[in-house]
C-alpha positions as CSV (number, residue, x, y, z in Angstrom):
1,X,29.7,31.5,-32.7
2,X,30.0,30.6,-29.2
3,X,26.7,29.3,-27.9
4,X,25.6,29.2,-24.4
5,X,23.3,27.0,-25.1
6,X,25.2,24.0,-26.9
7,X,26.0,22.1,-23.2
8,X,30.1,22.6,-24.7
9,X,30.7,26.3,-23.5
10,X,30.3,27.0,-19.6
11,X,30.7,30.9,-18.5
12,X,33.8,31.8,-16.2
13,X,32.8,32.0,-12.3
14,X,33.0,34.9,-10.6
15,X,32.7,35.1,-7.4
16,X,31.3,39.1,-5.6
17,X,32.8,39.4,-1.7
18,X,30.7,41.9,-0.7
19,X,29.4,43.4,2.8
20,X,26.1,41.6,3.3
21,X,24.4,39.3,5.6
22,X,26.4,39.7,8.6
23,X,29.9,41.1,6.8
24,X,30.4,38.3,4.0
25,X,28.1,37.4,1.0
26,X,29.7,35.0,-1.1
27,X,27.7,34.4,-4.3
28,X,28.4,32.9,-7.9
29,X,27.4,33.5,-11.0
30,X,27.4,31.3,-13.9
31,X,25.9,31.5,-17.5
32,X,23.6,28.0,-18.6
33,X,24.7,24.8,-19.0
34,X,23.5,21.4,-20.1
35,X,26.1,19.2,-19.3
36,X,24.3,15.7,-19.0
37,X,24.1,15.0,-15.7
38,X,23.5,11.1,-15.4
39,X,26.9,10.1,-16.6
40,X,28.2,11.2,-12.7
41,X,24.9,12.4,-10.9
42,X,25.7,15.5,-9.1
43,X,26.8,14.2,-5.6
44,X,27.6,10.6,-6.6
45,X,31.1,10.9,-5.0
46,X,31.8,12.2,-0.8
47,X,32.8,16.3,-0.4
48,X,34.3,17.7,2.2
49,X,32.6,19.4,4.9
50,X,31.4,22.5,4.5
51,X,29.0,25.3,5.9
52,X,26.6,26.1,4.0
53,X,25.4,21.9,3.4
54,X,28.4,20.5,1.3
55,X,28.7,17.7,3.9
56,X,29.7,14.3,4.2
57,X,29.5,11.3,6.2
58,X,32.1,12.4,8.6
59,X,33.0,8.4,9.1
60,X,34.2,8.8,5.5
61,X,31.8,6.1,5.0
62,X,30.0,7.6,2.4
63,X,25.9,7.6,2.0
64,X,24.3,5.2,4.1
65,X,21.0,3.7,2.5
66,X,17.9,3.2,4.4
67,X,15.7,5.4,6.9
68,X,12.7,7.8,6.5
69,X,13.4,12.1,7.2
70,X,10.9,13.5,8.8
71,X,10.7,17.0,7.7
72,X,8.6,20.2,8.7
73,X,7.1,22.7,6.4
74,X,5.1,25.9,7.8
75,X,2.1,25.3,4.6
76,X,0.3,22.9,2.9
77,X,0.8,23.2,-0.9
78,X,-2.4,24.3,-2.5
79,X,-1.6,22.1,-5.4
80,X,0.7,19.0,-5.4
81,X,0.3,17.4,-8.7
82,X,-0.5,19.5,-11.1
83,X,2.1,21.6,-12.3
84,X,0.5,24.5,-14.1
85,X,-1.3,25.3,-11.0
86,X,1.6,25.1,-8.5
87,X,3.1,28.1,-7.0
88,X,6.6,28.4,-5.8
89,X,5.9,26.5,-2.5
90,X,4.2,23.8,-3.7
91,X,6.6,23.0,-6.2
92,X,9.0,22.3,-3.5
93,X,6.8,20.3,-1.6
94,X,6.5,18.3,-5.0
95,X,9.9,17.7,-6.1
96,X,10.5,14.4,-4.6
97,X,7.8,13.4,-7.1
98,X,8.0,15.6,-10.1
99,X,11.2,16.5,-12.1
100,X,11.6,19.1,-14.3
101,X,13.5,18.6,-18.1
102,X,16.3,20.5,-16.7
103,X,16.9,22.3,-13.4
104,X,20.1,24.2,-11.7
105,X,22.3,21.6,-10.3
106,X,25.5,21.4,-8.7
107,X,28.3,21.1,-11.4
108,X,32.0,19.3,-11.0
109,X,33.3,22.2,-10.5
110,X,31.7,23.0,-6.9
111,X,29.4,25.4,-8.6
112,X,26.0,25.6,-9.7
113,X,24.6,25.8,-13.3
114,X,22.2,24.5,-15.5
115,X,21.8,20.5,-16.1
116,X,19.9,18.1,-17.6
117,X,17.0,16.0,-15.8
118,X,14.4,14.6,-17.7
119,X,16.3,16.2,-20.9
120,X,19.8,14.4,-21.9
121,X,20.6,17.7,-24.1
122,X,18.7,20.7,-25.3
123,X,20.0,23.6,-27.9
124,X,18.4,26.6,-29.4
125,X,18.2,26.6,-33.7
126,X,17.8,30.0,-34.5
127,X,18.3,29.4,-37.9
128,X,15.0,27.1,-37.7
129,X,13.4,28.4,-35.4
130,X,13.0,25.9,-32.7
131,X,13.7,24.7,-29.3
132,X,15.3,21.2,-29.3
133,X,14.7,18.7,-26.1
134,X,16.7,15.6,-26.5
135,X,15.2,13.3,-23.1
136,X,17.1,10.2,-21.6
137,X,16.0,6.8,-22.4
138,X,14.2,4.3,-20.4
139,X,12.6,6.8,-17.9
140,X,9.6,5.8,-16.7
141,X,6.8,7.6,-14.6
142,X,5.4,6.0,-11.4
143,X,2.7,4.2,-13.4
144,X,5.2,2.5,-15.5
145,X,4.4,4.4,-18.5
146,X,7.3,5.9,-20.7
147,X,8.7,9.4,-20.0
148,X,9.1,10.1,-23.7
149,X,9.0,12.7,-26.5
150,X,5.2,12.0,-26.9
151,X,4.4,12.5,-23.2
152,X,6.7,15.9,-22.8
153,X,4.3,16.7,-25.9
154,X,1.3,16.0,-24.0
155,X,2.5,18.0,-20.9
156,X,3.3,21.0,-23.3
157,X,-0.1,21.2,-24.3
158,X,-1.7,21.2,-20.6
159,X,-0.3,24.1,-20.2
160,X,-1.1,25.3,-23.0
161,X,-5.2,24.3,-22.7
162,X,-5.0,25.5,-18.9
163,X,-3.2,29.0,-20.1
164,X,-0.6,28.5,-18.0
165,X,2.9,28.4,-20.4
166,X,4.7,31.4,-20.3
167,X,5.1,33.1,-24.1
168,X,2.5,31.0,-25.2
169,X,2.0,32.9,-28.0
170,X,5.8,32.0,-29.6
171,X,5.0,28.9,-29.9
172,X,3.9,27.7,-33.6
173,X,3.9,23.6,-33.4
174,X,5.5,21.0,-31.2
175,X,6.8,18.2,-32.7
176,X,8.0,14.4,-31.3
177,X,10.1,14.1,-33.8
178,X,11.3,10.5,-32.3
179,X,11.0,8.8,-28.7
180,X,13.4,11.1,-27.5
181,X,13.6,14.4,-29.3
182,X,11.1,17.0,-29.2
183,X,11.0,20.4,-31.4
184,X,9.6,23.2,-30.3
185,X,9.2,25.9,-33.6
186,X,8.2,29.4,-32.4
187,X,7.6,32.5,-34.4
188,X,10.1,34.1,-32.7
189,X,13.2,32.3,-31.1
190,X,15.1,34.2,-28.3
191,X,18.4,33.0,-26.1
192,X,16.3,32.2,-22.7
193,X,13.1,30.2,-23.9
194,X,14.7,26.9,-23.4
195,X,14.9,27.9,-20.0
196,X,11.4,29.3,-19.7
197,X,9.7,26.0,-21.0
198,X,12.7,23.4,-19.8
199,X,11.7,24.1,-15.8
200,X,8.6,23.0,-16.1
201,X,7.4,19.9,-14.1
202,X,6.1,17.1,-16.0
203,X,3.6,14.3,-14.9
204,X,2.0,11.1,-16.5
205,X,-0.2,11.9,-19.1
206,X,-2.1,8.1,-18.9
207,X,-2.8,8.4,-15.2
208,X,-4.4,12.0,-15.4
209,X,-6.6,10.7,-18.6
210,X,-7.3,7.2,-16.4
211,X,-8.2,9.1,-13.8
212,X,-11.1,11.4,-15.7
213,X,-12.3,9.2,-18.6
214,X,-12.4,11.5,-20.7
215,X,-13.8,14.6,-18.3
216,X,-10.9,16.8,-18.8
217,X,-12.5,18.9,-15.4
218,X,-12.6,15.3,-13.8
219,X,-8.8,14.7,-14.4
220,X,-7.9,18.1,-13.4
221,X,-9.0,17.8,-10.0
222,X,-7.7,14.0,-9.7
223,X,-4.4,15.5,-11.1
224,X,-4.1,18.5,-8.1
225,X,-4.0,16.0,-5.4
226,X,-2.4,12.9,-6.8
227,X,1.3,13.7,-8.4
228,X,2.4,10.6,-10.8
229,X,5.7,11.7,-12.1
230,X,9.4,10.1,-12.3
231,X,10.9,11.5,-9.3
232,X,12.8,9.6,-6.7
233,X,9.9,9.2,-4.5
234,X,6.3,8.2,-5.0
235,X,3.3,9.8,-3.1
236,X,2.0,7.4,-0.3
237,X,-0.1,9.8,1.5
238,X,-1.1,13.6,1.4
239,X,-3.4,15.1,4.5
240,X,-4.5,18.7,4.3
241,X,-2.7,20.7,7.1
242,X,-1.0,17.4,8.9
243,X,1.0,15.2,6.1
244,X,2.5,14.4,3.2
245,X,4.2,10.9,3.2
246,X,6.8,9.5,0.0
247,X,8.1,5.9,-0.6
248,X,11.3,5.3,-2.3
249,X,11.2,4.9,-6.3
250,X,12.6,1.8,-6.5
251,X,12.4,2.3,-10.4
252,X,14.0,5.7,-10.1
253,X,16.5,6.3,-13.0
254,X,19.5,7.6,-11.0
255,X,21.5,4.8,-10.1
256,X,22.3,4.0,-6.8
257,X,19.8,7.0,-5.8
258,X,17.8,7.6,-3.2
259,X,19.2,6.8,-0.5
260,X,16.6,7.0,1.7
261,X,13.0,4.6,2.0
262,X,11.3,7.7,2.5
263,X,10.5,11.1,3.4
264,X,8.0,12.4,5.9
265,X,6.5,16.1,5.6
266,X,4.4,17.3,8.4
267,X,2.6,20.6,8.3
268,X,3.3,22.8,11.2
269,X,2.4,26.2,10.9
270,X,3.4,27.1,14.1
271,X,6.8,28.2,14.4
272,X,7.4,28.0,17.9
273,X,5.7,24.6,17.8
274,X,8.3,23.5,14.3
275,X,11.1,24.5,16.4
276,X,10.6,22.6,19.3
277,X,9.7,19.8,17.4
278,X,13.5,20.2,16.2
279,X,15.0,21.0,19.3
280,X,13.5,17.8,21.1
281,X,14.8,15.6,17.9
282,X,10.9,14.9,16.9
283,X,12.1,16.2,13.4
284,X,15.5,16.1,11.1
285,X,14.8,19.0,8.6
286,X,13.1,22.5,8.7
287,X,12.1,23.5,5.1
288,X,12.5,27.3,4.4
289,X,11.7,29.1,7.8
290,X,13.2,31.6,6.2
291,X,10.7,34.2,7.7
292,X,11.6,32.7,11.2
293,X,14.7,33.5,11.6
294,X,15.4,34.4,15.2
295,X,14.3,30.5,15.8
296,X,16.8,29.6,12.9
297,X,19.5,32.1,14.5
298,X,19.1,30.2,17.7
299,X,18.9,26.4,16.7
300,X,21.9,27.2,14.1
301,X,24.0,29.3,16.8
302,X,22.9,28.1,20.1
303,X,22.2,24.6,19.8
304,X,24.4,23.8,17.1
305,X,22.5,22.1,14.2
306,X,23.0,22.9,10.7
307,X,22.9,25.7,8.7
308,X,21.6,24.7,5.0
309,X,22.0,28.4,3.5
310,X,21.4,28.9,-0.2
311,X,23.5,31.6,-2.3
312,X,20.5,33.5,-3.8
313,X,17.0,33.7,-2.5
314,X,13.9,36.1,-2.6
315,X,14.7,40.2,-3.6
316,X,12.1,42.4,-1.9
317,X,11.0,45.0,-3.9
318,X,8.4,48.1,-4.3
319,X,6.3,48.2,-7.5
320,X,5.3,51.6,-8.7
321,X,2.4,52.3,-10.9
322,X,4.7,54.8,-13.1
323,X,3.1,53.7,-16.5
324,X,0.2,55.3,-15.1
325,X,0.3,59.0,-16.3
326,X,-1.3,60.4,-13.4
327,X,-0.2,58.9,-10.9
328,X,3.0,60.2,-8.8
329,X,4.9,58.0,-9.4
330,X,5.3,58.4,-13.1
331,X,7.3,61.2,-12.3
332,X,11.0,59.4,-11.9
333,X,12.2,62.4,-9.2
334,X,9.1,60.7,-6.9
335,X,10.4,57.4,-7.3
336,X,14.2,58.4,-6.7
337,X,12.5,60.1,-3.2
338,X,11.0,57.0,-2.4
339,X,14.3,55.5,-2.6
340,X,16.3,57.8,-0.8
341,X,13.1,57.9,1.8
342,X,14.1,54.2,2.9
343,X,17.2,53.1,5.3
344,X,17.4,49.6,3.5
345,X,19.9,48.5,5.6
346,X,17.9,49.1,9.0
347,X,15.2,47.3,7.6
348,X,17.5,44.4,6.5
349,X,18.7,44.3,10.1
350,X,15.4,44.8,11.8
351,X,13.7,41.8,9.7
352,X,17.0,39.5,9.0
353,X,18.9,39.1,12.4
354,X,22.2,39.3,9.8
355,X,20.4,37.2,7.2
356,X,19.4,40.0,5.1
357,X,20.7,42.8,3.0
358,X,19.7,46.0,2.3
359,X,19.6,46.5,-1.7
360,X,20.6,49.7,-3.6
361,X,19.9,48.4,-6.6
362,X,17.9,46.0,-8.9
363,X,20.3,43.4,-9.8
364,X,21.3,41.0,-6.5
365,X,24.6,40.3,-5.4
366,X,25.6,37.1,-7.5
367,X,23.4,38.5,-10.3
368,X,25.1,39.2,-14.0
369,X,25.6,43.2,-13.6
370,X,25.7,43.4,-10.2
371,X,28.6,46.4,-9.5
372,X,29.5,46.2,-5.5
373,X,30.7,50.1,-5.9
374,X,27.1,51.5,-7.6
375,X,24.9,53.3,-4.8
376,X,22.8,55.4,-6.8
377,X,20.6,56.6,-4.0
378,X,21.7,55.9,-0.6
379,X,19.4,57.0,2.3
380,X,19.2,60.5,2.2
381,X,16.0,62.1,3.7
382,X,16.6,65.4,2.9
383,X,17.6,64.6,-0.8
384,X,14.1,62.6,-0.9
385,X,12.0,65.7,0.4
386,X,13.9,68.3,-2.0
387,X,13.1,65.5,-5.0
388,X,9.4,66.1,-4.0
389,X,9.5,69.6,-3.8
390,X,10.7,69.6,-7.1
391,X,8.0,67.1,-8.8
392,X,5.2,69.3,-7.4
393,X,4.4,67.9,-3.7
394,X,6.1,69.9,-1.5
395,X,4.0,68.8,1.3
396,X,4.2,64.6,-0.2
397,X,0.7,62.9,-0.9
398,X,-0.9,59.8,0.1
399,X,-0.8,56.0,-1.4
400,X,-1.8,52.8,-1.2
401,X,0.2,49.6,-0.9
402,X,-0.7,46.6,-1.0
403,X,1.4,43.6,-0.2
404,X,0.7,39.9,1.3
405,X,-0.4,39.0,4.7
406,X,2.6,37.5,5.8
407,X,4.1,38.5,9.0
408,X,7.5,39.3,7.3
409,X,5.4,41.6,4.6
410,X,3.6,43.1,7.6
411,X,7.2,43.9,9.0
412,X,9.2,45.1,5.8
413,X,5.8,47.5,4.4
414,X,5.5,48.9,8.8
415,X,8.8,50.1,8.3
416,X,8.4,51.3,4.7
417,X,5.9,53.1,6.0
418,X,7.7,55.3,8.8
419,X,10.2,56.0,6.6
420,X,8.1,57.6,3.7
421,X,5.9,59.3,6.3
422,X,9.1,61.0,7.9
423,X,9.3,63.0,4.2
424,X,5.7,63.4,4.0
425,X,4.5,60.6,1.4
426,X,1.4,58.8,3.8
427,X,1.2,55.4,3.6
428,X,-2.2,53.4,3.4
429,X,-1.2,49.9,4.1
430,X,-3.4,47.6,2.0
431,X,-3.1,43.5,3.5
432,X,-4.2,41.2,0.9
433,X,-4.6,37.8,0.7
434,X,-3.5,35.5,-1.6
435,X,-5.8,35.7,-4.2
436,X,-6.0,39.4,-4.3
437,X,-2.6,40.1,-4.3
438,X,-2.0,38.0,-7.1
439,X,-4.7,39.5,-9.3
440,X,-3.3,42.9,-8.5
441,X,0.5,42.0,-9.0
442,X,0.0,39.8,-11.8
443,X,-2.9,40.4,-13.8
444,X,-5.5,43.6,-13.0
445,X,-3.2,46.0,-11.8
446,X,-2.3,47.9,-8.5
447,X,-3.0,51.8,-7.8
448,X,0.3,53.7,-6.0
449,X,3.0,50.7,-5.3
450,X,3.1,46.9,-4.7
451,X,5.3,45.1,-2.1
452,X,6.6,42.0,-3.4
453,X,8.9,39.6,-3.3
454,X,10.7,37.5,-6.7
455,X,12.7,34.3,-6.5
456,X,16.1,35.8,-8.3
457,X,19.2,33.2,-9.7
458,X,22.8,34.0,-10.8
459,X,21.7,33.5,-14.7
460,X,20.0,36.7,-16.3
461,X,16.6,35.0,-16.5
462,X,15.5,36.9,-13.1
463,X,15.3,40.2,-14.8
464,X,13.5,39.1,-18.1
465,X,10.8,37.2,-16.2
466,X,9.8,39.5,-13.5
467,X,10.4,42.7,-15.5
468,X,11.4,42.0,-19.2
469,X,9.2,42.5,-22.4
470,X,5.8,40.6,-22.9
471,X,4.8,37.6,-23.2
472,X,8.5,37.1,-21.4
473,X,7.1,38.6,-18.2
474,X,4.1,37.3,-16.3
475,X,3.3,40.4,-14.1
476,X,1.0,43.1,-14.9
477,X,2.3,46.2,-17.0
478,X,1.9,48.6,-14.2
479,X,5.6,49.7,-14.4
480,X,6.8,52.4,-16.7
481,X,10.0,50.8,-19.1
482,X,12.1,53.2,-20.4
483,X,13.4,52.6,-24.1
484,X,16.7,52.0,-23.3
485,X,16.0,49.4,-21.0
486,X,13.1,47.4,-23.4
487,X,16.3,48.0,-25.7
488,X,18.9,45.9,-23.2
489,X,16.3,43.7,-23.0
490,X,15.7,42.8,-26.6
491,X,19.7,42.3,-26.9
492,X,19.9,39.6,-23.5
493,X,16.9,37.9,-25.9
494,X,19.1,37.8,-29.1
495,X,22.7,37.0,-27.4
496,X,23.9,33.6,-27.9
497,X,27.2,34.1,-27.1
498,X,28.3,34.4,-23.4
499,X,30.2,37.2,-23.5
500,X,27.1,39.5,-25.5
501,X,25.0,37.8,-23.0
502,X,26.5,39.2,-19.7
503,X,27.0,42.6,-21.7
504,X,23.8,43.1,-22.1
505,X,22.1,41.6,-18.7
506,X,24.9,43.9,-17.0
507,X,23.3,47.3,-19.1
508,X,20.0,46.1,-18.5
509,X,19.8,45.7,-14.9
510,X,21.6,49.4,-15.0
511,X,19.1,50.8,-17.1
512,X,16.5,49.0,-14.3
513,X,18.3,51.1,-11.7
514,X,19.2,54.5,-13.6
515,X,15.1,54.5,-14.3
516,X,14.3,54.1,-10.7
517,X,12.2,51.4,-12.5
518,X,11.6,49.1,-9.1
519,X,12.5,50.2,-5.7
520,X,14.6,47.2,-4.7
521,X,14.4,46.5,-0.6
522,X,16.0,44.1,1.0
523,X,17.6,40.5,-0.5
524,X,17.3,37.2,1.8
525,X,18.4,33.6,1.5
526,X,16.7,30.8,1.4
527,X,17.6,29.3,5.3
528,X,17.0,25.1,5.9
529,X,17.4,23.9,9.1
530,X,19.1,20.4,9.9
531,X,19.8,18.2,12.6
532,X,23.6,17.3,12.5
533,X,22.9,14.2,11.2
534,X,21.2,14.9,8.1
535,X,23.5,14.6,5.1
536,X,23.8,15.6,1.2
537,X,26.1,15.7,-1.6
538,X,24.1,18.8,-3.0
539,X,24.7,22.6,-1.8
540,X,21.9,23.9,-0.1
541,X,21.4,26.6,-2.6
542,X,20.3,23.6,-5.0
543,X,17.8,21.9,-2.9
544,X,15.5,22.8,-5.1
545,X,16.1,19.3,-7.2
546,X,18.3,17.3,-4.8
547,X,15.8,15.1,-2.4
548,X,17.2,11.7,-4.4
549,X,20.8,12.7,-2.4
550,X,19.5,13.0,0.9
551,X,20.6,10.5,3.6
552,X,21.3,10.2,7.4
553,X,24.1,9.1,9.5
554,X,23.5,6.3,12.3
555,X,22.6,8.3,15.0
């Protein structure tokens, strides 16, 4: 059997040219890998020049050590060393401190796929039932403790006593079998759990038990504010709202890496404020304004700096409460009205400047079953109203939404809202915060719809996380699953081979969209802005774990 799993077999690229953000979308999708990926670090050797962040010293010189980026970031993480408790942002705001045992990475190829960190190797036993981490030797954490089988054991059970592991309840025993090989023996093995647990961030397990004596709350609350990992860069100095400061590992276990003495994150949540800051060269890097992007659109096209654009970002989606028998939307005609209620791609345009695309349907443009020439329910207005008429509300009815209280959410659910009115479904627009939000999306439950938004990547894991089976999913079961699709599902779970895999992501993410199962919106990228001189080995799209490859040119 060909395994996806066993690092040997890498899936065929293909590459999608569709008509999205502003005419061309150019996407990849690629099946898991675990290539090693310390024999020739991704980067180690100059690219050429490219858009989207594939640059080079244009000298030819190649990296250049030394120097501090000064960076800008429009929030302060809530959390920055503790890893069960981080949410997407702060785990960005972390990485130059805490690595992952595997993460998406650039490959030789030019592509991205899946590669080893903290982890050497990893394979799935189905046979034995167990997840197999093999780790690198002679990593160490920022205390100068070892980064071994023992301590990934220790991390493992955090989450665990903190609730926080996702399918929790697979897991049987964990075993360090050896300094560097760790089992992981479930009840119940599936093709995507090495994925699932591998992502996760580990830190030293002697500091955060130094730090409490023994008072687990004590070491929790030490351990949110103080990250000890074995990233490239150690924290110097963290202020609330103003700072984050990182010295060079000089201990790191990349070699040659990083290039740079340090990084600098200062919170500004202004944007007009960040984008001066960049335009008057107080700054060299904008993290993820990707909710400002007029001020991107004009530093980018205007002034000339650089345009760090990933090739898969955030999907924007509406939740219904269909599994809720009396609620409208349990009828599938309502939900197909909702859907051809919206003009996606006015909203994409209205929000994204051309850096957003209107979605027809559930799986993203470089996702596995993505079909360029499937439009099941285009805008159609008059088809939505006759859908009503037939469900029983001739005359629509009225819902709640609830969504975040960001100013893009504000935008995407004002326009939702027209649009539904125009065929009689009223709108209650319901601004959460945070907290709320959360406990409604992920854990109480939601009446009428939800208006999120889901990190999505080119590997089939999107649609089991966000929407698959539990304990695979961590969002509440307010949404209806049809059979069929809980079907698709089970077979992505039980596919080793590539070939079965991508067959039955591709009739999942149908059966998603034949069910009018989510009402997908609008798809962004993830946008980084850089001052010309700022320079990486590492696409943008893989930022996510490529601070150690950062440097500058004189300038």
């Amino acid at each position: 059997m060909r395994s996806m799993l066993s690092g040997k077999k890498k899936l065929l690229v293909s590459l999608i040219l569709i008509l999205v953000f502003t005419l061309v979308f150019i996407a990849c999708s690629k099946q898991p890998s675990n290539e090693p990926a310390d024999e020739k670090p991704a980067g180690n050797e100059p690219a050429s020049e490219q858009a989207n962040g594939d640059n080079n010293d244009s000298t030819g010189s190649g990296p250049r050590y030394g120097g501090i980026i000064r960076m800008i970031s429009g929030t302060s993480p809530a959390v920055l060393g503790l890893p069960p408790e981080m949410a997407p942002g702060d785990d960005l705001l972390a990485q130059p401190c805490l690595e992952p045992l595997i993460e998406f990475v650039d490959l030789d190829d030019g592509t991205g796929g899946w590669g080893g960190i903290l982890a050497r190797d990893w394979e799935t036993d189905p046979e034995n039932k167990r997840i197999v981490f093999h780790l690198r030797e002679g990593i160490r954490f920022h205390d100068g403790t070892p980064c071994d089988a023992e301590a990934v054991k220790w991390n493992f059970q955090l989450r665990l006593d903190t609730n926080s592991l996702a399918a929790a309840n697979l897991i049987e025993k964990i075993e360090a079998v050896d300094d560097l090989t760790l089992h992981v023996y479930v009840t119940e093995v599936d093709s995507l759990l090495w994925q699932t647990w591998g992502r996760n961030r580990v830190i030293s397990p002697t500091a955060f038990e130094k730090a409490g004596n023994g008072d687990f709350e004590k070491s929790l609350d030490w351990a949110r504010w103080n990250p000890v990992g074995t990233g490239p860069f150690e924290l110097v100095r963290y202020e609330r709202d103003a700072i984050i400061e990182y010295k060079k590992n000089d201990d790191y276990w990349r070699e040659g890496h990083p290039y740079l003495d340090g990084i600098e994150i200062r919170i500004v949540a202004d944007p007009t404020t960040a984008a001066a800051m960049m335009e008057a060269g107080q700054a060299d890097y904008w993290l993820s304004p990707s909710s400002l992007v007029l001020e991107h659109k004009r530093l980018v096209e205007q002034l000339g700096f650089q345009d760090f654009r990933s090739d898969w970002g955030m999907v924007w989606a509406l939740l219904p409460d269909s599994a809720n028998p009396n609620s409208p939307f349990a009828d599938k005609r309502v939900r197909e009205a909702v859907e051809h209620a919206i003009d996606r791609d006015a909203i994409a345009l209205m929000v994204g400047h051309g850096y957003v695309a209107g979605m027809t349907q559930l799986a993203p443009p470089y996702e596995i079953g993505y079909d360029p020439s499937y439009n099941p329910r285009p805008y159609n207005p008059q088809r939505a109203k006759e859908l009503l008429a037939e469900a029983g509300y001739p005359n629509g009815f009225e819902t709640p939404i609830i969504t975040q209280a960001t100013q893009r959410n504000r935008d995407v659910l004002t326009a939702i809202q027209g649009y539904l009115d125009a065929v009689g479904i009223k709108v209650h627009a319901d601004i959460a915060d945070v907290a709320r939000y959360s406990a409604a999306v992920f854990t109480e439950g939601f009446e009428g719809m939800a208006l999120t938004s889901h990190g999505a990547d080119s590997t089939g894991r999107s649609i089991i996380t966000h929407f698959g089976p539990a304990p695979r999913t961590f969002r509440t079961g307010n949404i209806l699953k049809s059979p069929e699709y809980l079907e698709a599902c089970q077979k992505m779970l039980a596919s080793y081979d590539i070939e079965e895999f991508n067959r039955a992501t591709a009739q999942a993410y149908r059966q998603a969209s034949e069910d009018a199962m989510v009402i997908p919106i609008i798809g962004d990228f993830w946008l980084h802005t850089a001052q010309p001189y700022v320079r990486t080995h590492t696409k943008a799209s893989y930022v996510w774990s490529s601070f150690h490859d950062y440097w500058l040119e004189e300038h």
